[in-house]
C-alpha positions in Angstrom: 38.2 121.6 137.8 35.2 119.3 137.9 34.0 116.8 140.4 33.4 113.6 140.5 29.7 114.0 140.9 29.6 116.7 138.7 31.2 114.6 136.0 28.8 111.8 136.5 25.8 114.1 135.6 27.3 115.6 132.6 28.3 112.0 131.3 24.3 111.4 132.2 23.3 114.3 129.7 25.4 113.5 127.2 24.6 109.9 126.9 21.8 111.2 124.6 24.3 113.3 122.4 25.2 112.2 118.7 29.0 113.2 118.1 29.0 116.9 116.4 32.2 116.0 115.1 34.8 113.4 113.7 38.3 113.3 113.6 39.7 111.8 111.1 43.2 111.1 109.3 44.1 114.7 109.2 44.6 114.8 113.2 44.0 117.2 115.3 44.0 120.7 112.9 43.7 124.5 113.8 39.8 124.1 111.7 38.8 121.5 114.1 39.9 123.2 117.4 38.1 126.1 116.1 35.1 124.4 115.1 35.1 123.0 118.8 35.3 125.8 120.1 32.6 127.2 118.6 30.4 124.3 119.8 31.5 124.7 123.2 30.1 128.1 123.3 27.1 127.6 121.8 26.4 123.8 123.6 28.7 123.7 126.7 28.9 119.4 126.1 30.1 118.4 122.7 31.0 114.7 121.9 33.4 113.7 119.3 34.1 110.9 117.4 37.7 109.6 116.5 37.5 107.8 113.0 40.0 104.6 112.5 42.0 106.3 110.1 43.3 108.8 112.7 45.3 106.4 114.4 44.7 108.8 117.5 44.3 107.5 120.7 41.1 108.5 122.7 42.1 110.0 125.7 45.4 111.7 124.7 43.3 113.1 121.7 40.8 114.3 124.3 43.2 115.5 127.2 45.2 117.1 124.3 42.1 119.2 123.1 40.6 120.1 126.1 44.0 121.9 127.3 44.4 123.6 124.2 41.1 124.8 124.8 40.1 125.1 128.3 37.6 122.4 128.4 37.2 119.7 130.9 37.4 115.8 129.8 34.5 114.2 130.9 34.6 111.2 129.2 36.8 108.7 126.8 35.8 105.9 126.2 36.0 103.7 122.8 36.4 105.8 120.0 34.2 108.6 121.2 35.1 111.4 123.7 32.8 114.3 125.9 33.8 117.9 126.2 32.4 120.4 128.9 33.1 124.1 128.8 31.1 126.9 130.0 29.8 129.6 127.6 31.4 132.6 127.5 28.1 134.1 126.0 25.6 134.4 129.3 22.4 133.9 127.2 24.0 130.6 125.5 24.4 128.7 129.5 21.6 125.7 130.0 23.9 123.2 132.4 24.3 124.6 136.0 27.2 122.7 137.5 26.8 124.8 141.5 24.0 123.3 142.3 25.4 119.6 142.1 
């Protein structure tokens, strides 16, 4: 779990971030979870874009991926949503949430 603060300045680094992925009419599939995933490791923030055609909303989509991955929402807003998770690979961890 995250705090407050600690959200704010991961919503501050990712304001910078273009989306690495888009969902789009498909939903929510095991590809895209994996793909996620991946990012997660390798970037710790990841933003994603809903597309129109999903017919998803924003923050269940979000809420519903982070659990099934262990991620913490930081933001929905729009059609775009902000995933933290901390690398499992040491060398692969740039955002130091202990010190905040």
């Amino acid at each position: 779990m995250i705090t407050s603060k600690q959200r704010a300045y991961l919503r501050k680094i990712s304001h910078t971030l273009e989306p690495v992925f888009q969902i789009g009419k498909e939903g929510i599939t095991e590809e895209l979870l994996t793909g996620i995933l991946q990012a997660l490791n390798r970037r710790e923030l990841v933003k994603v874009h809903i597309l129109e055609t999903a017919m998803l909303d924003t923050k269940t989509a979000c809420n519903e991926i982070a659990a099934e991955l262990g991620a913490e929402p930081v933001q929905a807003i729009g059609n775009k949503f902000i995933l933290y998770r901390q690398s499992d690979d040491e060398k692969y961890r740039k955002i130091d949430l202990r010190r905040i």
